[in-house]
N, C-alpha and C positions, 0 to 999 in steps of 0.2 A: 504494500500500500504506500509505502514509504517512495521507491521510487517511482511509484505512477505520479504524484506529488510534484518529483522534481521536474519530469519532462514537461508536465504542465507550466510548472513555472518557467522552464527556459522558453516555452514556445510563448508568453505571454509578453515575456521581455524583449523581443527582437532577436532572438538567437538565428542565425544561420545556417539553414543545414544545405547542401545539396540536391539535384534530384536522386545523383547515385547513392550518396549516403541511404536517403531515405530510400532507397527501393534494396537496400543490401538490408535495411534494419526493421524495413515492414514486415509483421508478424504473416505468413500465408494464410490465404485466406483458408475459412471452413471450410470442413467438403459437403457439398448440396446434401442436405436433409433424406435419409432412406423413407422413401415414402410407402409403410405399410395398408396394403388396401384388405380391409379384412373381409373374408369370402363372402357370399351373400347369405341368408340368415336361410335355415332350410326352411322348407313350407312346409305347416298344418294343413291338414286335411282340414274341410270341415266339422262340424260335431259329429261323431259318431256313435253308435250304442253298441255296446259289450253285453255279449250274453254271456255267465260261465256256464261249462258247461263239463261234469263230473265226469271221468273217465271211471277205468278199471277198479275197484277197493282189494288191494291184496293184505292177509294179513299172515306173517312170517313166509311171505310166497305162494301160500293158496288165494284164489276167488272167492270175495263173502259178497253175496248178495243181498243188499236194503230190501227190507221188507216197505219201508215208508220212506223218499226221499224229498224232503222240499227244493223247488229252487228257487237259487239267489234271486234279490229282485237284480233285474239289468240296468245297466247304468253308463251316462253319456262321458265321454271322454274326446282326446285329440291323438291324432298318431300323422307322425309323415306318412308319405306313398311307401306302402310295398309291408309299412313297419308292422310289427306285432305286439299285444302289449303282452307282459307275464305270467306268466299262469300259477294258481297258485296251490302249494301241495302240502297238505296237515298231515303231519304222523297222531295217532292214537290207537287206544287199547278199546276194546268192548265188554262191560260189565254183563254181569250175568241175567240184566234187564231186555239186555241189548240194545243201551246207551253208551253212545261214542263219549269217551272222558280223556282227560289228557288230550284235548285237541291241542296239538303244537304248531306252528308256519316253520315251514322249513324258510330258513333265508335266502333272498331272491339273490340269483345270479349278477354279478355287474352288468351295466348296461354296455351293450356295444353294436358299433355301425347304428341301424335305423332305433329310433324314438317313439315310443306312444303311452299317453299322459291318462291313466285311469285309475280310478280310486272306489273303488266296491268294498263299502263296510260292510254288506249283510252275504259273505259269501262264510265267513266262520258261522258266525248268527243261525243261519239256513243250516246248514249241516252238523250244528250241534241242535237240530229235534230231527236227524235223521235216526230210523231206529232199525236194529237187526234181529235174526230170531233171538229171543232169548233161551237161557238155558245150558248157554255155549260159550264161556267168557273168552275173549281173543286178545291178543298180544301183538306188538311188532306190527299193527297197522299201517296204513299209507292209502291217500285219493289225491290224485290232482284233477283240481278246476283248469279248463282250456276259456282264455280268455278270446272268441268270435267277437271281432269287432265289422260293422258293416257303417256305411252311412245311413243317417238317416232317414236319405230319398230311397234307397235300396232296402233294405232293412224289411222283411218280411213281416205282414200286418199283424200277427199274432203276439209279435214281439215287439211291436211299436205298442200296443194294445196295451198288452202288461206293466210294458214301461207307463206309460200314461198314469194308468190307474193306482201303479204302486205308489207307495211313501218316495218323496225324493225333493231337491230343490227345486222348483222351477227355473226354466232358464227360457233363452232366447226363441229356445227350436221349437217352443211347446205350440204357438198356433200351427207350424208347417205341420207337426205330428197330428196336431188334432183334424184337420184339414184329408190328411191322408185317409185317417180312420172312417171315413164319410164316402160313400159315394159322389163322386164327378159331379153330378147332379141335383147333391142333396140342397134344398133350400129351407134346412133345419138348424143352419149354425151362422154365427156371425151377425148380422144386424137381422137375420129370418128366423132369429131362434123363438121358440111359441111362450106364448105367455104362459107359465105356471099357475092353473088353478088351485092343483091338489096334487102332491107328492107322497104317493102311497111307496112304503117301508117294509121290507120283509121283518117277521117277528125272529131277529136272530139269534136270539138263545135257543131256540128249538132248529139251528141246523149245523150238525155236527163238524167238530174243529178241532182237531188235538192243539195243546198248549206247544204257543212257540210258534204256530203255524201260520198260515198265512192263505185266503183265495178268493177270488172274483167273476163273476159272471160280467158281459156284457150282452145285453140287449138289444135287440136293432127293430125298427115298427117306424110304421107313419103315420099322420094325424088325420082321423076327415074333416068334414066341414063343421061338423059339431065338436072339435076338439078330443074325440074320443080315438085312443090310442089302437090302429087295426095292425094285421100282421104283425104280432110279436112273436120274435125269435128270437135265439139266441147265438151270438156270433162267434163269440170268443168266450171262453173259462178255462178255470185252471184242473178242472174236471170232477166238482162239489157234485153232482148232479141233485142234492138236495138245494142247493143255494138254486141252482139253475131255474129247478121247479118256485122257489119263491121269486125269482126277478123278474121271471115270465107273469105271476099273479100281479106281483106289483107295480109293475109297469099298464099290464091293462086295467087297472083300478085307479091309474093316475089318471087326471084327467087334464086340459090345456083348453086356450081362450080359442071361441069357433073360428079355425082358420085352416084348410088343408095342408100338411104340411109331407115330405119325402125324404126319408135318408135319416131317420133320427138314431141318437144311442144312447144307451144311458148304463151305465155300468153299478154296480154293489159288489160291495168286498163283505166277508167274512176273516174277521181274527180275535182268537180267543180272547178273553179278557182274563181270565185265572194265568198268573203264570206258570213257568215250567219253573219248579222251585230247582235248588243246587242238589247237588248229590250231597248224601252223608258226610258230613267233616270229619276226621280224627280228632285224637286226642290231643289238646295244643301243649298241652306239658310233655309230652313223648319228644316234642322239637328242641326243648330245650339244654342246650349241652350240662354237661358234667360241671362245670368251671363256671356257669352262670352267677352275675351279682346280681340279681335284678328283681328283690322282693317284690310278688304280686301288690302289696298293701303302697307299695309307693311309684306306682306305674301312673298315676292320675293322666290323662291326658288336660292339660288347660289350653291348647291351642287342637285345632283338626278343620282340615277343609272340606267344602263340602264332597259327600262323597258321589264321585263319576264313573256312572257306568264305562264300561267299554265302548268303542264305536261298533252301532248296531246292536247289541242286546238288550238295552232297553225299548228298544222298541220292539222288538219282537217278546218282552216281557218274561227273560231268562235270567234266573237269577243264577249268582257263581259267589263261591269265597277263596279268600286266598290268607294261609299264614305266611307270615313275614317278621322273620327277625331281623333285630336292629340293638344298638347302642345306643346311650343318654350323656352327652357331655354334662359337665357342673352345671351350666348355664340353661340346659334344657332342651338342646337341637340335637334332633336326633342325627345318627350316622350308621356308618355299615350296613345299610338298607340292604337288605336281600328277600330274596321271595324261597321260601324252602318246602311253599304246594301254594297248587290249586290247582279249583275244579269249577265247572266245565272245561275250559282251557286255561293257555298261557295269558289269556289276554287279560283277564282277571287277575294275575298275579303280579304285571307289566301294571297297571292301573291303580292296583292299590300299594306297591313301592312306591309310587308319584306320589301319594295322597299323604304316607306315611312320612316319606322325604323331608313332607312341608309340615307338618306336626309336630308339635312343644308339648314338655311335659316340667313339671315343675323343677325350677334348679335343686341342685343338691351339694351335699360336700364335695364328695367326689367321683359323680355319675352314675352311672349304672351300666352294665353289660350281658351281653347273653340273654336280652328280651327277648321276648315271644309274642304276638298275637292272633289275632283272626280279623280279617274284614272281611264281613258278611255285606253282601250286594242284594237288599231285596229291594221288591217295587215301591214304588211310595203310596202311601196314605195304605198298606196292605195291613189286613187284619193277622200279626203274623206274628206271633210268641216267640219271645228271644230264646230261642234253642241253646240249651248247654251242649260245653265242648264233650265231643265224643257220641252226640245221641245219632 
């Protein structure tokens, strides 16, 4: 800095230089700037919808055959051309119910070459109220879901249908999809839609629904000129054929403002409201090691957040628990979070480590160690007796 200084001053003062001088003692110039063009960004497809869709169940290398299988609801996602998205594969055991427990996700492969962006929370959800014979308890399970992505405009109406009617976010695509589901012709939707006199209700406690489950009928009819709903049929289900027989009554009992109308639909879901409670817990003192300092009498929790289901199991109304040990510094923040079970799956026991992570328990002299406990996951406002460990 010093001699930047001085040459400044001499050139101020009238100093002399040369042209030779000064072309021996100009610094070279830069070399012109590398100009990085960075490639062009790849293209997303438009929205598409993912169906999964369950392949072989082998368990320790035999074939087991579901007696009852739900499927995932489907779900919109992005992918470039050509791309695929990842399919996804659970190891579990079969109790002697013929309930899949130990649902685990194996870990997805790294991504490489092509891309595609989808996110389906009820594909665990779904397959934990599938059920097998009982009787037969199995080991060393395995299924992979194949994740069928199509577009939209492509996309087989059955499956545009389901997507519709199921639980999901709405997004951009839903007039195109509603649109499809119509006949060309229909002049039952959009500014033609008929005026609502009376919307008749199937009585759905009386049509059968295992917990956990999930199904839908759609309906298709036209109006005449007295608003009375002709030709009903049924277009689409998920194959309730008792739902079916009530959406077909309920729909012709509905009735709309006198206006002929073509192309209508009207769909009803059935899902249970009882949930599928957790499998039996163990004993939570069986977890606890030998070397434990962690007096039951001084475990108080004074801090807990609230507690979060999994993604997807509360909606399909699946209850799960998970024990998890941990350690209590002086101050009261827990550490050494680990999950050491649960049931129905892993995803429960991923969930309530988060919940325990963030949860305080009163300071102490000098902590506590080798805790134990249980988060129980049930539905809310359920009429549901705090179960002792072990029953």
């Amino acid at each position: 800095m010093k001699s930047r200084l001085v040459l400044l001053a001499a050139a101020c003062c009238g100093t002399v230089t040369t042209a030779a001088w000064a072309q021996d003692h100009m610094p070279a110039p830069p070399p012109p700037p590398v100009v990085v063009i960075p490639p062009a960004p790849r293209q997303l497809t438009s929205s598409q919808l993912f169906d999964y869709v369950p392949g072989r169940v082998e368990c320790a290398g035999a074939t087991v055959t579901p007696r009852s299988a739900e499927r995932p609801f489907p779900a919109t996602g992005f992918a470039e051309p050509g791309a695929a998205a990842a399919p996804i594969t659970f190891t579990f055991r079969i109790d002697a119910s013929g309930r899949p427990l130990g649902i685990t996700r194996e870990p997805a492969k790294p991504e490489t070459g092509l891309r595609a962006y989808v996110q389906n929370g009820d594909v665990a959800p779904a397959f934990a109220t599938w059920r097998f014979a009982p009787g037969s308890p199995q080991a060393k399970c395995r299924v992979t879901f194949e994740a069928r992505g199509m577009s939209t405009t492509d996309a087989p109406l059955p499956l545009v249908r389901r997507y519709f009617v199921s639980p999901h976010t709405r997004g951009p695509q839903e007039n195109q999809l509603f649109k499809r589901m119509h006949p060309a012709d229909s002049d039952c939707i959009g500014m033609n839609s008929p005026e609502i006199r009376l919307r008749a209700f199937p009585a759905f406690e009386t049509i059968p629904q295992a917990p956990g489950t999930w199904s839908y009928a759609m309906a298709g009819f036209d109006i005449d000129a007295n608003g009375k709903p002709i030709n009903v049929r049924i277009v689409d289900s998920d194959g309730n054929t008792a739902l079916e027989r009530a959406t077909i009554d309920a729909v012709q009992r509905s009735r709309f403002g006198p206006s002929a109308k073509h192309g209508c639909t009207y769909p009803y879901y059935r899902r249970h409201k009882e949930p599928l409670e957790a499998p039996k817990s163990p004993d939570v003192a069986s977890f606890a090691p030998a070397d434990a300092k962690c007096p039951a009498d001084q475990t108080t929790w004074t801090s807990m957040p609230a507690l979060r289901f999994p993604q997807g199991f509360q909606g399909r109304s699946i209850e799960g628990w998970a024990i998890i040990g941990y350690d209590i510094a002086p101050w009261g923040a827990t550490g050494n979070v680990r999950v050491l079970a649960a049931e129905p799956a892993d995803m429960f026991g991923e969930e309530a480590r988060s919940i325990v992570a963030d949860a305080r328990q009163a300071p102490s002299q000098a902590g506590r160690s080798g805790c134990v406990d249980i988060v129980r996951f049930v539905m809310p406002n359920k009429d549901h007796p705090e179960p002792s460990d072990g029953e």
